[in-house]
C-alpha positions in Angstrom: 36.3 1.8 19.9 39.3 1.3 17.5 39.2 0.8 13.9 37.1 2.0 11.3 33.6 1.2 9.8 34.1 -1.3 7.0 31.0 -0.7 4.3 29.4 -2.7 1.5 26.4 -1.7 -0.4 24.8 -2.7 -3.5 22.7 -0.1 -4.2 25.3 2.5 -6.5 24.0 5.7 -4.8 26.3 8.8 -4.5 23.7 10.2 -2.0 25.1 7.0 -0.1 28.7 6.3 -0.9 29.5 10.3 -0.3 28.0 10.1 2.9 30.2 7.1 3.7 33.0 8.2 2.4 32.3 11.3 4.3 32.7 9.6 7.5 36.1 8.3 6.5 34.9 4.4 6.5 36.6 2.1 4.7 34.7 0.4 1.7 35.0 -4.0 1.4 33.4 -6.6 -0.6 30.5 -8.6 0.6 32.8 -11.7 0.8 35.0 -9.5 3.5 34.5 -8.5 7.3 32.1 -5.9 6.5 30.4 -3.4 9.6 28.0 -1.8 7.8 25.4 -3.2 4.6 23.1 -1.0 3.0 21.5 -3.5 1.0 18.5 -3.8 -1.4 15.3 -5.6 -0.2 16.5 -8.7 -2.5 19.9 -8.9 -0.3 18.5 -8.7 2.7 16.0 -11.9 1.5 19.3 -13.6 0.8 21.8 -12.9 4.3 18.2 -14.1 6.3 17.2 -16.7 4.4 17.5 -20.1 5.9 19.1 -21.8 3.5 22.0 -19.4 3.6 22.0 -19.9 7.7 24.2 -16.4 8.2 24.9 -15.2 11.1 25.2 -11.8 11.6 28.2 -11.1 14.4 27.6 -7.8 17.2 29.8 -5.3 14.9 27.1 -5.7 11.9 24.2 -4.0 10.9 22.2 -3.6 8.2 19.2 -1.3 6.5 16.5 -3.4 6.7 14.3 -5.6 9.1 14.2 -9.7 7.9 10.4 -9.5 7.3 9.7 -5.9 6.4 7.2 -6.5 4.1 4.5 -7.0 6.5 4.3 -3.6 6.2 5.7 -2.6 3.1 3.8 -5.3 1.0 0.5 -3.9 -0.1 -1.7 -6.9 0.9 0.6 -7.6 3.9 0.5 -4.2 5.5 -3.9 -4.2 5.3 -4.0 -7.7 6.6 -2.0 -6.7 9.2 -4.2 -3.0 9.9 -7.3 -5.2 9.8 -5.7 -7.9 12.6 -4.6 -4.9 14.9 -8.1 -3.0 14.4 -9.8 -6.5 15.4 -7.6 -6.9 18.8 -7.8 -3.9 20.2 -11.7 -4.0 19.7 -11.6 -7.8 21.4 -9.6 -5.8 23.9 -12.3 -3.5 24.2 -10.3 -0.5 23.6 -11.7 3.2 23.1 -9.3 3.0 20.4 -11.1 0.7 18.1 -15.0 2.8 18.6 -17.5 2.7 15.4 -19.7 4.9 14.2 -23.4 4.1 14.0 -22.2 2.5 10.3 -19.8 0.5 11.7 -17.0 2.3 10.2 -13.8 2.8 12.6 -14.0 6.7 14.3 -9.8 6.4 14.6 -8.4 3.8 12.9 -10.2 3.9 9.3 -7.1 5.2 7.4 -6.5 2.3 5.3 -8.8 2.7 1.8 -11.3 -0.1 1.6 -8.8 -3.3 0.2 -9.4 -6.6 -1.1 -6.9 -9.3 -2.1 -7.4 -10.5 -5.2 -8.0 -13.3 -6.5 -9.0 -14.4 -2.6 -11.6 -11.9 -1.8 -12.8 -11.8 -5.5 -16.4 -12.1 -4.0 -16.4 -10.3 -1.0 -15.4 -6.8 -3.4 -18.2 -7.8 -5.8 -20.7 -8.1 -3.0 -19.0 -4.3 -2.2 -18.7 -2.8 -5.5 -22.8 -3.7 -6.1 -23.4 -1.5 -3.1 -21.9 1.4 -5.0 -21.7 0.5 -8.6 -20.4 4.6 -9.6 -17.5 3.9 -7.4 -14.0 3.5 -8.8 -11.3 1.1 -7.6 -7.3 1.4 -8.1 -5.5 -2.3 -8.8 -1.8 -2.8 -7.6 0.2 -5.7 -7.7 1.3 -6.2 -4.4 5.2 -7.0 -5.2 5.6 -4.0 -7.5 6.7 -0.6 -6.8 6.9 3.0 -8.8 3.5 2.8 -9.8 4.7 -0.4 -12.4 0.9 -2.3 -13.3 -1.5 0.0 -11.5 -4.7 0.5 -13.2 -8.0 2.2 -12.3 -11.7 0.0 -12.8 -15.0 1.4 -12.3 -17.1 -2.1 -14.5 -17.2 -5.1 -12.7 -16.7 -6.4 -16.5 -13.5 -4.8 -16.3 -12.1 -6.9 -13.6 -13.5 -10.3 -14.8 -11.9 -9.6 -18.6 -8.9 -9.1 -15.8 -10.0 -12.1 -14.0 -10.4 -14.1 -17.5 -7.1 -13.3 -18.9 -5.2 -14.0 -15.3 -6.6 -17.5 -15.2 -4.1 -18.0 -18.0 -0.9 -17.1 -16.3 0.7 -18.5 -13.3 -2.2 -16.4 -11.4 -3.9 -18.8 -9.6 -0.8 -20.1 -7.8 -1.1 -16.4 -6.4 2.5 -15.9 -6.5 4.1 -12.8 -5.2 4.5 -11.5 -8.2 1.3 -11.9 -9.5 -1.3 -11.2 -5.9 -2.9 -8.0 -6.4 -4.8 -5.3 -4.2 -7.9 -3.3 -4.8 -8.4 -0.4 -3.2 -11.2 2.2 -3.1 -10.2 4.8 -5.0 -9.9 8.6 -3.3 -11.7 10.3 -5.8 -11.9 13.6 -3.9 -8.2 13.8 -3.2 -7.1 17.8 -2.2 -6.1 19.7 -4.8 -3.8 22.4 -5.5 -3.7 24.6 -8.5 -6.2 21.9 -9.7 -3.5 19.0 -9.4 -3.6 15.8 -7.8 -0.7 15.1 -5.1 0.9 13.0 -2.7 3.1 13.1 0.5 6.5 11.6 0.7 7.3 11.1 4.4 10.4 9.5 5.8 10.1 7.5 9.0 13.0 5.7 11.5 12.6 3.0 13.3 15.1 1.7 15.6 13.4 -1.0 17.1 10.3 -2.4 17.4 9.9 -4.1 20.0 10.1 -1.5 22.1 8.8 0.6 19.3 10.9 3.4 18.6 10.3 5.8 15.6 11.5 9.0 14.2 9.8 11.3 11.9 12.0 13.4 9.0 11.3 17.2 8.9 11.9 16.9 5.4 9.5 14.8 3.6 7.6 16.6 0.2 4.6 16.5 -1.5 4.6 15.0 -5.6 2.4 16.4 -8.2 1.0 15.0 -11.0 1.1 17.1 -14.2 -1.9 16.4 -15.4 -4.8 18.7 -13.7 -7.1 16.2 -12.1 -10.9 15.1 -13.3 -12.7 12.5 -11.6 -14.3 12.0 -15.0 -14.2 8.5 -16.4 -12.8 9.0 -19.9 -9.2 10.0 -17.8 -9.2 6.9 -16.5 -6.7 5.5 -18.2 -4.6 8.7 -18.2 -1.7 8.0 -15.5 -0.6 11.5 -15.8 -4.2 12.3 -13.5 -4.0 9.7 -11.3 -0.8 8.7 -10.5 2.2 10.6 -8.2 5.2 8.4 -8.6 8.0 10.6 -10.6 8.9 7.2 -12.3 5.8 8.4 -14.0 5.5 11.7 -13.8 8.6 12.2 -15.5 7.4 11.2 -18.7 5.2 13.5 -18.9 4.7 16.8 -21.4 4.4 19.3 -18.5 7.4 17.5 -15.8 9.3 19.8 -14.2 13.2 19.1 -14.3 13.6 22.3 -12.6 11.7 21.5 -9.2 10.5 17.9 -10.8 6.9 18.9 -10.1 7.9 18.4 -5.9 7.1 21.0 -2.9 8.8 20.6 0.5 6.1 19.6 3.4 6.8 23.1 5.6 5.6 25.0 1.9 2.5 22.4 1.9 2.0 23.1 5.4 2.4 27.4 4.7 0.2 26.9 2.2 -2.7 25.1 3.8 -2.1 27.2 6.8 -3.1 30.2 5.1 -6.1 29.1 2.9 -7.5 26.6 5.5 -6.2 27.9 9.1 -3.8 26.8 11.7 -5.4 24.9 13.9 -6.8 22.2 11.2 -3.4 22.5 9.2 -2.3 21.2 12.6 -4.7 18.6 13.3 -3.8 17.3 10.2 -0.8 16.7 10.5 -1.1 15.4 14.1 -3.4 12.9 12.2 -0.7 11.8 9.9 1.7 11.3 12.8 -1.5 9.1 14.4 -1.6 7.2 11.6 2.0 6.1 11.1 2.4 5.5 15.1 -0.9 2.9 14.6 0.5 1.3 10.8 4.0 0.5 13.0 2.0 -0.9 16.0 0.1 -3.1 14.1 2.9 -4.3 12.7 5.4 -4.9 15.6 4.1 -7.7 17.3 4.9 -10.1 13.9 8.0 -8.5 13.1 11.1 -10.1 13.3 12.9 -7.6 15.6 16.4 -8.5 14.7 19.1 -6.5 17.0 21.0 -5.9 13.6 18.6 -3.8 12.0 17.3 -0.5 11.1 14.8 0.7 8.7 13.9 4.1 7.2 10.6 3.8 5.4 9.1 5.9 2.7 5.0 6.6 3.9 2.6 7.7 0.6 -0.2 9.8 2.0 -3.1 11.0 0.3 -4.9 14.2 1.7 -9.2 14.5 0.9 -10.8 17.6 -0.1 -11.6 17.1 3.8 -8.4 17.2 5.0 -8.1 13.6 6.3 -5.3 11.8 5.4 -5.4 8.4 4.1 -2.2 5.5 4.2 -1.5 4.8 0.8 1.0 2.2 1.4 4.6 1.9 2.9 8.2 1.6 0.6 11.1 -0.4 2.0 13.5 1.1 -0.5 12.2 4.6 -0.9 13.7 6.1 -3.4 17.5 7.3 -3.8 17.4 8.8 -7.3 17.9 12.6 -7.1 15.9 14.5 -9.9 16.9 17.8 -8.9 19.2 19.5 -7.1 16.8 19.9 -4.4 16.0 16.2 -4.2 20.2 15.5 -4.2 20.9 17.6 -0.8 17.4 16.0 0.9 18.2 12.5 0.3 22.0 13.4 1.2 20.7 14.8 4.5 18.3 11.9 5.1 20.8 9.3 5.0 23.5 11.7 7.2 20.9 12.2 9.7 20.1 8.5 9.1 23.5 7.0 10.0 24.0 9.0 12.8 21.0 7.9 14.2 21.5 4.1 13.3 25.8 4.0 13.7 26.2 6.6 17.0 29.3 8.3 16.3 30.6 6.6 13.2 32.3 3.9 15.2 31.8 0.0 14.7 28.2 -0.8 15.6 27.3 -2.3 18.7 24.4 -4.3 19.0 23.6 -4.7 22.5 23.7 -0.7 23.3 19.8 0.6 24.0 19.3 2.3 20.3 18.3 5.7 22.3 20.6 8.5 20.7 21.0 11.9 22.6 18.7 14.5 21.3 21.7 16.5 19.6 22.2 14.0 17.0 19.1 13.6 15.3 19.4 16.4 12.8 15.8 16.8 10.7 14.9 13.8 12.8 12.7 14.5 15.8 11.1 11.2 18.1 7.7 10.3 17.0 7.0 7.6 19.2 8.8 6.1 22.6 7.4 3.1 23.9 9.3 3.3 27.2 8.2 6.8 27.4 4.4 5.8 27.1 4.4 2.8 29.0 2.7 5.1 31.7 -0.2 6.3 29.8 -3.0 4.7 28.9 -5.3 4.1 25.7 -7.4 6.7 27.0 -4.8 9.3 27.0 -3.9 8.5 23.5 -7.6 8.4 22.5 -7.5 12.1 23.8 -5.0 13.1 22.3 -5.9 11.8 19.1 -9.4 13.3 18.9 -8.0 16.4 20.1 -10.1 16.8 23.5 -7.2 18.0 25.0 -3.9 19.5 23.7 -1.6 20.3 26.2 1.2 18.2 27.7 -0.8 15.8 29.2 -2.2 14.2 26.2 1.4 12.8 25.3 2.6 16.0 23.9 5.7 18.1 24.1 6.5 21.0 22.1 9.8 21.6 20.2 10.8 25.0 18.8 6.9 25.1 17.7 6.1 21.7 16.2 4.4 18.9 18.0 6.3 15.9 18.9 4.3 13.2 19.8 6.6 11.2 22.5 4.3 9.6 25.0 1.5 7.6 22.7 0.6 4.5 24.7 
């Protein structure tokens, strides 16, 4: 196709403009013929807005699905886990089995949530069941850890309660909605430090789903050694990943900013906990995103224009079972090392070839399936036109590992396990 790519972003990112400029695409205004937006969450609010009634023409894309924050709004993305848990148990699938407790045997990998103020009763009725228990608070429109705090009184939430009463609370803004979570209190340690996975996902379309998982995500530490002792509560540095935080700490890192890439996580674990559970955790984590996107896709607005790469925040037990944090829209494009500068370079390079085949104007109607040879530190995670023919059963197999060949939706790839063929 003649011409070039004509860009426009408004997020001032050299891992972004280099990779553009790389590409030898021309850069416009917003108020030109523009190919190619990678835009902020708040943009993207704005072009689908119905006020602003713009249509986007066959040559466009953009960076972000309309109504992404049904899975990358705290409250949003539980409500939604909690609808998809409840249908696939009126469907009766194997999928959605309980334990003699009632507690999901696959699909509990959401923390116990509330939304507060609405469920302000239902998590006291909880919390009096297990009054040692301790319970992280989020604002559900926030991001880099920005007004997260950890409880373990129910006084402490009704002084919260009280004072919120005062504010524009109880019109339960965005802004001002908040999550409660039970807390992971036995998160897995090393070198006695609390940490956090970084994982970056594709999607390409949702309806049918198609997802791509980045080889190249990393783990964040804090810099703080952990205690699950109550005088730390207060003490960020223990408890909380994010580098927007971390980096204020005494003991950060500028060096390696306090980060390890996953294949040294997965080294690591490999040789102090084994192979084989190394690898069933990580086919857990796969499970886990694959269900968070399903549960999403049926109320997302599948827009023909978009792509999204998604930043996933899991948190590994002293058990080894991972546990989805919650799900960032914009993750970040800040480089704090040198390290982090190439990664996020590569990301958005493997990215764009992904989401703009050959760096020619977009097309919207083509199929959104790229030859393998383009993906880069991409590989496929899910297929939905590929699974079509198995069944639940197959995936239930395959996800509580009675059978690990090929036949349980499997393939293998230069050694790592590509889950294609998940129903």
């Amino acid at each position: 196709m003649a011409g070039k790519v004509k860009w426009v972003t408004d997020i001032e990112k050299s891992v972004l403009i280099n990779n553009f400029e790389k590409r030898g695409w021309v850069q416009v205004t917003e108020n030109e013929d523009w190919n190619f937006y990678w835009m902020s969450v708040q943009t993207i609010r704005n072009v689908f807005s119905v006020e602003t009634g713009y249509r986007l023409s066959d040559d466009q894309i953009v960076n972000h699905f309309p109504n992404h924050y049904e899975l990358t709004r705290k409250d949003l993305m539980v409500k939604n886990i909690k609808r998809y848990r409840k249908e696939l148990e009126k469907e009766g699938s194997p999928l959605a089995e309980k334990d003699e407790n009632g507690k999901y045997l696959y699909l509990d990998f959401v923390p116990v949530t509330y939304m507060l103020p609405a469920d302000y009763n239902l998590f006291v009725e909880e919390f009096r069941k297990s009054p040692s228990s301790t319970w992280i608070m989020k604002p559900c429109g926030k991001a880099q850890g920005k007004g997260i705090f950890l409880i373990n009184k129910l006084s402490q939430i009704k002084k919260w309660s009280r004072d919120s009463k005062t504010s524009s609370f109880v019109s339960q803004s965005t802004k001002e909605a908040y999550v409660i979570s039970l807390y992971i209190n036995n998160p897995l340690l090393i070198g006695g430090r609390k940490f956090d996975l970084r994982l970056y996902v594709l999607v390409s379309t949702y309806r049918p789903l198609r997802c791509y998982m980045y080889k190249l995500g990393f783990c964040r530490f804090c810099t703080v050694k952990y205690t699950p002792s109550t005088s730390e509560l207060d003490n960020m540095f223990v408890h909380l990943t994010n580098v927007a935080i971390q980096k204020h700490g005494e003991d950060y890192n500028h060096i390696h900013g306090g980060k390890w890439t996953v294949s040294n996580l997965r080294l690591y674990l490999e040789s102090t906990r084994g192979r084989e559970v190394t690898s069933k955790l990580f086919d857990e984590i796969h499970w886990i995103i694959v269900q968070s996107l399903k549960a999403v896709a049926p109320v997302m607005n599948n827009d023909k224009h978009c792509f999204e790469c998604y930043g996933y925040d899991i948190i590994i037990d002293d058990k080894l079972k991972p546990w989805l944090i919650e799900v960032n829209a914009s993750p970040s494009l800040t480089s704090s090392t040198a390290n982090d500068r190439i990664l996020k370079y590569n990301l958005i390079n493997d990215t764009l070839n992904i989401a703009v085949p050959n760096g020619e104007i977009p097309d919207c109607k083509w199929n959104k399936s790229p030859p393998k040879e383009v993906l880069g530190n991409y590989e496929i995670l899910y297929d939905e036109e590929l699974a079509q023919g198995d069944g639940a059963d197959r995936e239930l197999r395959s996800r509580s590992g009675q059978s690990l060949g090929p036949k349980a939706g499997r393939s293998r790839d230069s050694g790592r396990t590509v889950l294609t063929t998940w129903k």
